[in-house]
N, C-alpha and C positions, 0 to 999 in steps of 0.2 A: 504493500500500500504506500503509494507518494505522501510525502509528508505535505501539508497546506504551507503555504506562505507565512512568517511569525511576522508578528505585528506586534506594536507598542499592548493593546490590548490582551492580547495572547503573554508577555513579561509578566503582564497585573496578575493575569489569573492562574500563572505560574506558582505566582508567591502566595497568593490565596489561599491554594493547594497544599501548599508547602515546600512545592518540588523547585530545590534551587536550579538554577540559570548559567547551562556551561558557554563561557567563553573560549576563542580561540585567536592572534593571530594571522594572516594568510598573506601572503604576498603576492602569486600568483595563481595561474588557472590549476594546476595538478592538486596545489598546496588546499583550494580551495573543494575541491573534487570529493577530495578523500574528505575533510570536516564534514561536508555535505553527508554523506554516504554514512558517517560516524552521530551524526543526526544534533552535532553542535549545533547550539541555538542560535548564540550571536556570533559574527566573524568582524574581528577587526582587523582593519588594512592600516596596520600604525606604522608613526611615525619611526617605531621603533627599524624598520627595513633599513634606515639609514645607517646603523649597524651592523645587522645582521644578514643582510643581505649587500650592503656597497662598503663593509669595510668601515666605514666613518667611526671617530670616536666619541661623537654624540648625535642624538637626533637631529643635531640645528639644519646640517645642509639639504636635506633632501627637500626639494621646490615642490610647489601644487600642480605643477605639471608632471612630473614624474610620480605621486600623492596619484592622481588622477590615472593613470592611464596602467599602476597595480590594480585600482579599485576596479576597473572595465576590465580587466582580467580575473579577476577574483567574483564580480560579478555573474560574469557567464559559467563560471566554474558551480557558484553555489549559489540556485536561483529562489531555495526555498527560506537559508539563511537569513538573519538580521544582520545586515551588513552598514559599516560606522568606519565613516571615513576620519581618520585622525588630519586634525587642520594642521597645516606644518607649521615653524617657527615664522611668525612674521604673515603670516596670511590672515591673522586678525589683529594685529596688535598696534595698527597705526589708526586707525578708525574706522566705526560702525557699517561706512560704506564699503570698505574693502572684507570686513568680516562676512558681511549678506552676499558680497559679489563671488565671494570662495565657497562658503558654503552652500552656493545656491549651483557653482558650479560642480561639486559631488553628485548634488541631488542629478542635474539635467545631465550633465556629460559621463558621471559614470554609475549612474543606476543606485545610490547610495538610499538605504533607508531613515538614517540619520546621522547626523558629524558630532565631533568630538572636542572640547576645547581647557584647557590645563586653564588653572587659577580657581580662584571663587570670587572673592569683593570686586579685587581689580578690572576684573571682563563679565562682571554681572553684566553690565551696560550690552556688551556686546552679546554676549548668549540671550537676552532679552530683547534684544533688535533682531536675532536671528531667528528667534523664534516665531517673532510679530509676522515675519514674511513668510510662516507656514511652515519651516524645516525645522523637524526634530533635533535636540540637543540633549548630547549626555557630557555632563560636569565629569572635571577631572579634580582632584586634589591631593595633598600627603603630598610624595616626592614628585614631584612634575619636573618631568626631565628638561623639557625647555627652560627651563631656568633655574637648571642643578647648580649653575655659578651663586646663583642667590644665596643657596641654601647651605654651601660649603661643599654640595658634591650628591653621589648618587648615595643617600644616608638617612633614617629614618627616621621619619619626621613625626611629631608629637610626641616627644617622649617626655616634655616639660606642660606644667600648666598652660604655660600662656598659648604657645605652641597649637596646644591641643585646642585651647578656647579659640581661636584665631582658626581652627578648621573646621571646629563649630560654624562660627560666622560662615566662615566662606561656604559650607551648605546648606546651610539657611537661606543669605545671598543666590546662590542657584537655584535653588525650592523657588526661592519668592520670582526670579527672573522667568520660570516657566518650563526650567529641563525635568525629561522625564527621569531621568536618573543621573547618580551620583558614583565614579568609580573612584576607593581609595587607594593611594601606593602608600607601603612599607610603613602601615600604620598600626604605634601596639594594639594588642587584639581590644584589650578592655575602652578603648579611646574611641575604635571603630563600633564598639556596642554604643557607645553614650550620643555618636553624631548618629547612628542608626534610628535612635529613639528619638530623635531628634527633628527627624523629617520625614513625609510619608511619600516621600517618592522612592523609587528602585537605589536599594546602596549595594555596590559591587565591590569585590575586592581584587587586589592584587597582589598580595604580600598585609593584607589587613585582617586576616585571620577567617575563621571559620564561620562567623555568625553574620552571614551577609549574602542577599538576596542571590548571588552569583557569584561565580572565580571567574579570573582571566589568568590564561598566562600568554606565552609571549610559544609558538611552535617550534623554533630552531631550540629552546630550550627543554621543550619536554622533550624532544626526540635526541638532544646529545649532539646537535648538528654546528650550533655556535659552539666552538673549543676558546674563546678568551677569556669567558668567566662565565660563570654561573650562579643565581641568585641565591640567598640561604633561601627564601621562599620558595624555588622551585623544586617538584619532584619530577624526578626525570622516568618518565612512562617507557618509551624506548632509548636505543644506544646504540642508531644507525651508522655511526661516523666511524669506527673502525671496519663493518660492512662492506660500506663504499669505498672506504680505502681497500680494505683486499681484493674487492673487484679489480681497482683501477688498478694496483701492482698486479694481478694474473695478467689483467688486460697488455698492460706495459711489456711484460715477460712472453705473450704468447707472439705478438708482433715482434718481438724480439729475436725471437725461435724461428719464426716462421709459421707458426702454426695456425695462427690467422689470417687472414678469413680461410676456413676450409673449403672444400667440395660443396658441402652443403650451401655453404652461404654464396656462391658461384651464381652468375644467370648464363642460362645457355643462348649459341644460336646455333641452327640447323646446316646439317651438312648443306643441303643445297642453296639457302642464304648466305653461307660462307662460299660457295663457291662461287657464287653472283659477285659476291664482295671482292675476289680477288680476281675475279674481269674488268669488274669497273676499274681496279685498280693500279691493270697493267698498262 
């Protein structure tokens, strides 16, 4: 049986249920396929690729153009998915008008269900304006990578009162602006129960513990496929990366030998086409 389309409404009545909300991830069409097939609820196309798929050492470089055209791949991969386009660095941060013109470009250009945007007080204004023009919004707070310089680095956030109060605000600030939900990074579990209670929209975590409407994690890391680091939050499901490496050395070694491509993997042509061939030829 195909699974239906999830919708903002479909999240609600998830948590009604009880039944938490898996996140995923996805960069591309394969990446996207297999989540689909695995019957992950939401797919995100984050900013996080800028690592883990180009190398970078933080999220900041990867543009809305490049944002945009994993999501139209990631789209066609998983058609049944909630799909949330992460707004990159600088694609809402100068004014209202360039936040609605970005995230309106997910929505039209690559099939997005809803966009994603790090902060809470500072970009109420703008998740609030992006909202008014109809496109769903999910709040980001805790460690926001985008502006890990801020914060002293990729390091976990609310571990102090004020801290903690200050991420209160900012999802409350987001509640009040109109997003239907709230994702926390790397926030103590007891901090994430107190902003949970806190607002009644969708709260997700990512390293904020267990009592939260949904997980996300990041795919290169559950599967073992990023080797630069790996979060304490993350549990690693599979550990494809030494895999693919012994393919690639067989592969390396058999071309090496000779042994590839064999008989099998040959295309033929027929004696009498060969023979055509080598009249034309003289």
């Amino acid at each position: 049986m195909e699974r239906k389309k999830i919708t903002i409404p479909d999240l609600y009545k998830m948590r009604e249920k009880g039944e938490v909300i898996s996140w995923l991830t996805a960069y591309d069409f394969p990446m996207a396929q297999l989540e689909e097939q695995a019957g992950i609820e939401i797919i995100l196309v984050g900013d996080s690729g800028s690592m883990v798929v180009y190398g970078n050492d933080s999220t900041l470089p990867i543009t809305m153009d490049t944002m945009i055209e994993h999501t139209k791949a990631v789209r066609k991969g998983a058609p049944t998915a909630f799909v949330i386009g992460d707004m990159p660095f600088m694609s809402y941060h100068k004014n209202v008008d360039d936040a609605i013109a970005n995230a309106g470009r997910f929505m039209k250009e690559a099939g997005c269900d809803a966009i994603k945007l790090e902060g809470g007080v500072r970009i109420a204004d703008k998740a609030k304006a992006i909202v008014d023009a109809g496109i769903p919004v999910m709040g980001h707070i805790g460690l926001t990578p985008q502006s890990s310089a801020m914060l002293g680095g990729f390091k976990v956030q609310g571990k102090d009162a004020e801290t903690a109060r200050n991420m209160i605000a900012d999802a409350r600030a987001l509640e009040k602006a109109g997003v239907f939900g709230v994702l926390m990074e790397c926030v103590p579990t007891k901090v994430s129960q107190i902003i949970k209670k806190s607002v009644s929209v969708l709260v997700f975590s990512i390293g904020a513990g267990p009592d939260c409407d949904g997980q996300l994690l990041i795919f290169h890391d559950i599967v073992g496929l990023y080797q630069c680091f790996t979060p304490k939050f993350v549990k690693q499901y599979a550990n494809i990366a030494p895999i693919i490496l012994d393919g690639l050395k067989k592969y390396r070694q058999e071309v090496r030998d000779k042994k590839f491509p064999g008989k099998e993997h040959e295309f033929k042509i027929s004696e009498a086409e060969l023979k055509k061939l080598e009249e034309l030829e003289k």
